[in-house]
C-alpha positions in Angstrom: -8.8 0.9 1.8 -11.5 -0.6 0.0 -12.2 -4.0 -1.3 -11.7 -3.1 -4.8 -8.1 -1.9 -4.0 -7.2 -5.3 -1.8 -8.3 -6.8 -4.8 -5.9 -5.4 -7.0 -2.9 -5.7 -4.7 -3.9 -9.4 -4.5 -3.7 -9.8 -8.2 -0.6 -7.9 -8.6 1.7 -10.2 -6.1 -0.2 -13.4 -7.6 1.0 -11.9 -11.7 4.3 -11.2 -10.1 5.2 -14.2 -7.3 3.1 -17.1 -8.8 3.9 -20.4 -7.6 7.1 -18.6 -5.8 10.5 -16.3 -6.3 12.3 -19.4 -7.5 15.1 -17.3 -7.8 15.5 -16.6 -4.0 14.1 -19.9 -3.4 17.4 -21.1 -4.9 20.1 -18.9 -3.2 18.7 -16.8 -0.1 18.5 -19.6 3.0 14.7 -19.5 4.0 16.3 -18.1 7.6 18.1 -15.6 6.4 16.9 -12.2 7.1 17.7 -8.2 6.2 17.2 -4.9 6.4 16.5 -2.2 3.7 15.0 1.0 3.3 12.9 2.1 0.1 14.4 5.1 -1.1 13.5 8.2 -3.3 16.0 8.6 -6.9 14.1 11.8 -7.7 12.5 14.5 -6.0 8.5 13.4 -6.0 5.6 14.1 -3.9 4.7 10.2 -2.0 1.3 8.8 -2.7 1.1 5.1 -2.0 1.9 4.4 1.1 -1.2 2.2 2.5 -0.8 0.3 -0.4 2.6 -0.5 -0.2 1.7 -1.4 3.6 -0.7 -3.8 2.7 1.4 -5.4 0.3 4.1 -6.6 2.5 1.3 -7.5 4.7 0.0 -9.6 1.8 3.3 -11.3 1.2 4.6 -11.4 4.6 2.8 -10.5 8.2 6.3 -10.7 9.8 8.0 -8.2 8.3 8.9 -5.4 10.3 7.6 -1.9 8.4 7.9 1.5 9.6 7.2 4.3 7.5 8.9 8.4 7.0 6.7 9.8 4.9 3.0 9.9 4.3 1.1 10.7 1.0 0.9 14.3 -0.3 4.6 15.0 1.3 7.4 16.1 -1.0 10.7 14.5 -0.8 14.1 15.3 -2.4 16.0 12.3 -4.4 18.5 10.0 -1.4 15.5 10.2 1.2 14.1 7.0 2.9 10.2 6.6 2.9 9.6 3.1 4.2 12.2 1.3 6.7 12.3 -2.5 6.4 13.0 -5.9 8.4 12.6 -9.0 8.2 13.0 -12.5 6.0 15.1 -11.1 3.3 13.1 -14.0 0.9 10.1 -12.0 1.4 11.7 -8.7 1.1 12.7 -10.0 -2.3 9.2 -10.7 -2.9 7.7 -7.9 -2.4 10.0 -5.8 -3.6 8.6 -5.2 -7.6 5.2 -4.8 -6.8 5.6 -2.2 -3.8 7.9 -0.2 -6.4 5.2 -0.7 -8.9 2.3 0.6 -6.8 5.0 3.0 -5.0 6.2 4.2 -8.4 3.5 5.2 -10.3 1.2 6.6 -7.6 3.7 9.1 -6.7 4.5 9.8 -10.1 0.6 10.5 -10.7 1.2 12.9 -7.4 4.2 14.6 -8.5 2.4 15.6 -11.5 -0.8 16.8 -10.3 1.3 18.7 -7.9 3.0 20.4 -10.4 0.1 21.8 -11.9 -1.3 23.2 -9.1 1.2 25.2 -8.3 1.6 26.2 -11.7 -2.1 28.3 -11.0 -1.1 28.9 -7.2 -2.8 31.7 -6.6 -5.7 32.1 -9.0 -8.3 30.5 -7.3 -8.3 28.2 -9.8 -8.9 23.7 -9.0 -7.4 21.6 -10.7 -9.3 18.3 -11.3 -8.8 14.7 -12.9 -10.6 13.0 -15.5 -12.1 9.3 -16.0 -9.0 8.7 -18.0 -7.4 6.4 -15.6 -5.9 2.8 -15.5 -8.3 0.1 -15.4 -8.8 -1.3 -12.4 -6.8 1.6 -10.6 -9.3 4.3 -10.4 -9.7 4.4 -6.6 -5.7 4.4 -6.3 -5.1 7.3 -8.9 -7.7 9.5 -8.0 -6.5 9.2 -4.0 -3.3 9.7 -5.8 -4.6 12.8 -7.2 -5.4 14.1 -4.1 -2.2 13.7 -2.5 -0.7 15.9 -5.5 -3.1 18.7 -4.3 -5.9 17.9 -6.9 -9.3 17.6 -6.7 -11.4 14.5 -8.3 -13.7 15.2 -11.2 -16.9 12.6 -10.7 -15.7 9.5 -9.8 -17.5 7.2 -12.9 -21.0 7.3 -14.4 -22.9 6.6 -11.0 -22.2 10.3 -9.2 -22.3 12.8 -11.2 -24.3 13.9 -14.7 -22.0 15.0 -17.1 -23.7 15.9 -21.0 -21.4 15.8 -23.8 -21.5 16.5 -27.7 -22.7 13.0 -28.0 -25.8 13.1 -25.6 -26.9 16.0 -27.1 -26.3 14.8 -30.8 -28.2 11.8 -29.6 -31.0 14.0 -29.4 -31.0 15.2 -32.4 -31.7 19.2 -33.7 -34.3 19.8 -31.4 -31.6 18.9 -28.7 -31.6 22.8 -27.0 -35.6 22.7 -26.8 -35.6 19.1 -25.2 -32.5 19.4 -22.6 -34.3 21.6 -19.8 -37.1 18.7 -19.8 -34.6 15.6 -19.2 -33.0 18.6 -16.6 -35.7 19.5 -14.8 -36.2 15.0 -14.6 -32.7 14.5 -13.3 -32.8 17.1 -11.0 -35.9 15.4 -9.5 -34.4 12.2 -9.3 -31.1 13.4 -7.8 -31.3 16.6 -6.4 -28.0 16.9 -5.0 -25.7 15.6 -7.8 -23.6 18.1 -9.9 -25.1 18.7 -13.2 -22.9 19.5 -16.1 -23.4 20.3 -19.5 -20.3 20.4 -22.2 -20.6 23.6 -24.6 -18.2 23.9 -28.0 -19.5 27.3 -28.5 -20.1 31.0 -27.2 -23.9 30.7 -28.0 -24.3 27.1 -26.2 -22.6 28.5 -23.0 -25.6 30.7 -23.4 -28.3 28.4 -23.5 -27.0 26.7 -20.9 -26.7 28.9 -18.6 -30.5 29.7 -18.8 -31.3 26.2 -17.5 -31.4 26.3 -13.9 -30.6 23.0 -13.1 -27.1 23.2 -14.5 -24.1 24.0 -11.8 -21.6 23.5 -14.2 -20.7 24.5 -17.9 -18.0 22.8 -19.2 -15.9 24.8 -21.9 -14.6 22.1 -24.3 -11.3 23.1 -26.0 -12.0 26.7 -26.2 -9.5 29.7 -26.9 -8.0 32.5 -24.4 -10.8 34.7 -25.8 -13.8 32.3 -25.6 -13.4 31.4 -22.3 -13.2 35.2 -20.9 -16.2 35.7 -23.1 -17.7 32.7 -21.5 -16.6 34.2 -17.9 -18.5 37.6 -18.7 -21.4 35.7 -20.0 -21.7 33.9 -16.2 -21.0 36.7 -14.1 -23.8 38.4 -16.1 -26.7 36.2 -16.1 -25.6 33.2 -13.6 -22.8 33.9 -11.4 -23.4 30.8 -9.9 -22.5 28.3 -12.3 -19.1 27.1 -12.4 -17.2 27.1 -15.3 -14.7 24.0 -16.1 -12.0 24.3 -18.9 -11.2 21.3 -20.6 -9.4 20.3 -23.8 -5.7 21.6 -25.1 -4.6 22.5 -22.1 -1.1 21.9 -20.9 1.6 23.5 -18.2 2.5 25.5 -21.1 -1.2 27.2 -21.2 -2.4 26.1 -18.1 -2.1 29.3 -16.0 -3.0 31.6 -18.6 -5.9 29.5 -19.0 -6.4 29.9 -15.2 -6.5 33.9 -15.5 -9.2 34.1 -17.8 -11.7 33.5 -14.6 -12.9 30.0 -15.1 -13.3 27.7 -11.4 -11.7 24.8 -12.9 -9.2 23.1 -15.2 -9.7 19.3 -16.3 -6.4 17.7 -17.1 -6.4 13.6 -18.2 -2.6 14.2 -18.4 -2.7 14.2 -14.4 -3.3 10.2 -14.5 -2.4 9.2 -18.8 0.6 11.2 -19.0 2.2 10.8 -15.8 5.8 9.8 -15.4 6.8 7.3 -12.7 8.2 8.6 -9.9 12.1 6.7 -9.2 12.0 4.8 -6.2 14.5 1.8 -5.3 14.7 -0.8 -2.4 18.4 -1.2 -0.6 19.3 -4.5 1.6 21.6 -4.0 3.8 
């Protein structure tokens, strides 16, 4: 886990515990101790776990954790994913922000798993988007991942990625001056993805005249675009990939998928997703 992950766990049991569960403070004795189990309330796919591991690490080393599930595994509602023992104070403790972490990886999981299967057997990857929490970007995209997903570029640092506003930013000569900055990027980082966002038919053309390019992305184009878009690739640069992006939803998504294109871009895999129902027992 990296540092920027320990750092959010840290700051999500300091918002939550602060000075100190006055509550079990006041009516659990500080020797009393229990067992419990973290259970599923829904069927889900588990992202999470190392997290939740680290938090009762965090909030107590003596507690006693042994896990039944690992991340990308599906589980029906009833089933147990973490076993638990120890002081039942610190159990109590821990208990909202494991469910927190616990709750909405797995939720961001069970989604993206959902839409993968929805285009099972297409050929067809699904990827996220930079539309994630702040702060939780390393978290959701792992969680991603465990949902059967694939991460789009990671932020600004890995990957070029031209939109409408780059190229606006240019100006009207923007077509004439792209393969220039290309051809300089390439240079500079010659084995980052280069991608280039196209609104229209006759920019998917341009682009993919510019060598440097390995991916077109097809913003928020219709069934008949993109195969139009697909036959314009397989004719002049079969080795581009083509990413759809933009109105897409499980309701469109696989026929979307069949129209050829390599990938589909979905910010609903991390803004949309519901929380997956998790809930500790004592016992």
């Amino acid at each position: 886990m990296l540092s920027a992950s320990y750092d959010l766990i840290k700051m999500a049991i300091a918002e939550d515990v602060g000075s100190g569960d006055i509550t079990s403070l006041a009516f659990i004795p500080a020797t009393h101790s229990s067992r419990g189990r973290i259970m599923t309330r829904q069927s889900l796919v588990v992202a999470g776990m190392s997290t939740a591991l680290e938090v009762f690490e965090n909030i107590d080393p003596q507690i006693i954790v042994k896990p039944h599930a690992h991340d990308g595994e599906k589980r029906d509602a009833g089933e147990t994913l973490l076993e638990l023992e120890g002081s039942t104070r610190s159990l109590l403790c821990a208990e909202r922000v494991v469910l927190n972490f616990l709750g909405r990886l797995s939720g961001i999981a069970t989604t993206t798993r959902i839409h993968v299967d929805a285009v099972e057997g297409t050929g067809v990857t699904i990827l996220d988007t930079r539309k994630m929490t702040p702060g939780w970007r390393l978290l959701e995209k792992e969680a991603v991942r465990a949902g059967g997903g694939k991460n789009h570029r990671m932020g600004l640092y890995d990957a070029i990625l031209i939109k409408d506003n780059h190229l606006a930013a240019l100006g009207a000569d923007s077509a004439f001056q792209l393969p220039g900055y290309l051809k300089k990027a390439r240079w500079k980082y010659p084995n980052i993805n280069i991608e280039v966002e196209a609104d229209t038919i006759e920019q998917v053309e341009v682009f993919l005249k510019i060598p440097e390019i390995t991916t077109v992305l097809l913003d928020n184009m219709s069934l008949e675009m993109l195969r139009a878009a697909v036959a314009l690739r397989n004719k002049k640069a079969p080795a581009i990939r083509l990413e759809a992006s933009g109105g897409i939803g499980l309701k469109n998504l696989l026929a979307v998928a069949q129209t050829g294109i390599d990938e589909i871009s979905l910010g609903a895999l991390t803004h949309s997703a519901a929380w997956a129902d998790l809930s500790l027992e004592l016992f």
